[in-house]
N, C-alpha and C positions, 0 to 999 in steps of 0.2 A: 504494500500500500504506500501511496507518494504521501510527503509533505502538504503537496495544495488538497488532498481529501481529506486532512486533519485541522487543515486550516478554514474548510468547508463546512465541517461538524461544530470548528470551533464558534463561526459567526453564526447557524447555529441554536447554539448552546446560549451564546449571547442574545439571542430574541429570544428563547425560551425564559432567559433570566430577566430580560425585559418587560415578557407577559407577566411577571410573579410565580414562573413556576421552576423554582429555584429546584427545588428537586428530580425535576426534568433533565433541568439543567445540567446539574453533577453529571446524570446518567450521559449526556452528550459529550461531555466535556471529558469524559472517562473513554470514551470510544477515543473522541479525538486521541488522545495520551495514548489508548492501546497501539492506534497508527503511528503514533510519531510521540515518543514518550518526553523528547525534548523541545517541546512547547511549550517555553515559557507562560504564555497569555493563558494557557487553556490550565495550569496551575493557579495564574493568579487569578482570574476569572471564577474558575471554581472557589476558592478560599473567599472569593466576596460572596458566592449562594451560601455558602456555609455558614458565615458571618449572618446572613441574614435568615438561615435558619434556627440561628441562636447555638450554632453548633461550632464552638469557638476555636477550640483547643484542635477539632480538623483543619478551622480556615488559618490558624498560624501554621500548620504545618503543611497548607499547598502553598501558603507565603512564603515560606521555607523554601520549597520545591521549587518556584520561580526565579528565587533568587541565584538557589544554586545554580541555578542554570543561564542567569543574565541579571550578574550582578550590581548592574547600575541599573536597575529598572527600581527608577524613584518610589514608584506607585507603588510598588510590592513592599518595598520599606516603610513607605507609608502607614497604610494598611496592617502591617503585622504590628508598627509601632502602637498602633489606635488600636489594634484589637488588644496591647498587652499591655497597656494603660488604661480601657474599659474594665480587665480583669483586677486591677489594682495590682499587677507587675510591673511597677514603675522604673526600679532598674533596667528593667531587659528591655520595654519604652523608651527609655533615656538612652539607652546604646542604640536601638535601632536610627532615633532619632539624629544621632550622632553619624550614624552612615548614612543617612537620609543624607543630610545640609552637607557631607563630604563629596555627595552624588553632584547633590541638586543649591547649592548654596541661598539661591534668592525667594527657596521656595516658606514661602506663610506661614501655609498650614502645619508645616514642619517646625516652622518654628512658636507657634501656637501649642502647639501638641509638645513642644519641647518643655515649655513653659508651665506647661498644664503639668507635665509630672513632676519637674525640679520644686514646682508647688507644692502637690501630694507629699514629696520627700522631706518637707523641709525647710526646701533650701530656697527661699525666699529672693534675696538679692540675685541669684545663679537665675531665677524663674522671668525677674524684671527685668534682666539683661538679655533674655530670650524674648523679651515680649519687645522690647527694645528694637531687636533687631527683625522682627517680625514688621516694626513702624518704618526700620528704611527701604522692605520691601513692597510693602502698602499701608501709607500714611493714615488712609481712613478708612480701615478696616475695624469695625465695631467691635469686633469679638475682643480684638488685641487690649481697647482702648479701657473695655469692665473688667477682663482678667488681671491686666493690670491695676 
């Protein structure tokens, strides 16, 4: 089986996850994998049906799976970071977050989520300096402006 017929299940997988039928989903995004088992997308894509089936601790570990596979895929840092920050793993949050902005420097959200856990931790000053740098990437972003 080629690459473009796992790329074919993977978008897919992707309207299945679309329509809300997250569960569908896996199953498509599981075929894609059987074809072409290094497909990143069809990892991290899965690990977001997971997530939104409340099904956590699968979707960090297809996060996992995407990364290993395409290490600079922001999104997938992302994502694992927010789900182990959800969980109250703020450490393992704070490190993902840390390969995040080593990725992706200018990115917000990341530095939002960075903030949100050096918070949880703690570590207050360490949190404001993330939110800080969350303002030189967008200035009037609400979220930055109350966390702070």
């Amino acid at each position: 089986m080629s690459r473009a017929e796992a790329e074919q299940l993977l978008r897919q997988g992707i309207n299945l996850y679309d329509l809300g039928r997250y569960a569908e989903a896996i199953i498509t995004f599981d075929k894609a994998l059987d074809l072409f088992p290094k497909l990143a997308k069809a990892h991290y894509f899965k690990g977001i049906a997971f997530y939104d089936l409340g099904r956590y601790e699968e979707a960090i570990e297809s996060y996992e799976k995407a990364i290993r596979i395409d290490s600079s895929d922001s999104n997938a840092w992302y994502n694992k970071a927010a789900t182990l920050a959800y969980l109250g793993r703020n450490e393992e949050a704070l490190a993902a977050c840390d390969r995040l902005l080593s990725i992706k420097f200018d990115n917000a959200e990341g530095w939002i989520l960075k903030g949100i856990a050096l918070y949880e931790l703690g570590k207050l000053k360490d949190a404001i300096s993330a939110y800080d740098h969350a303002l030189t990437v967008d200035p009037k972003h609400a979220k930055v402006h109350y966390n702070k």
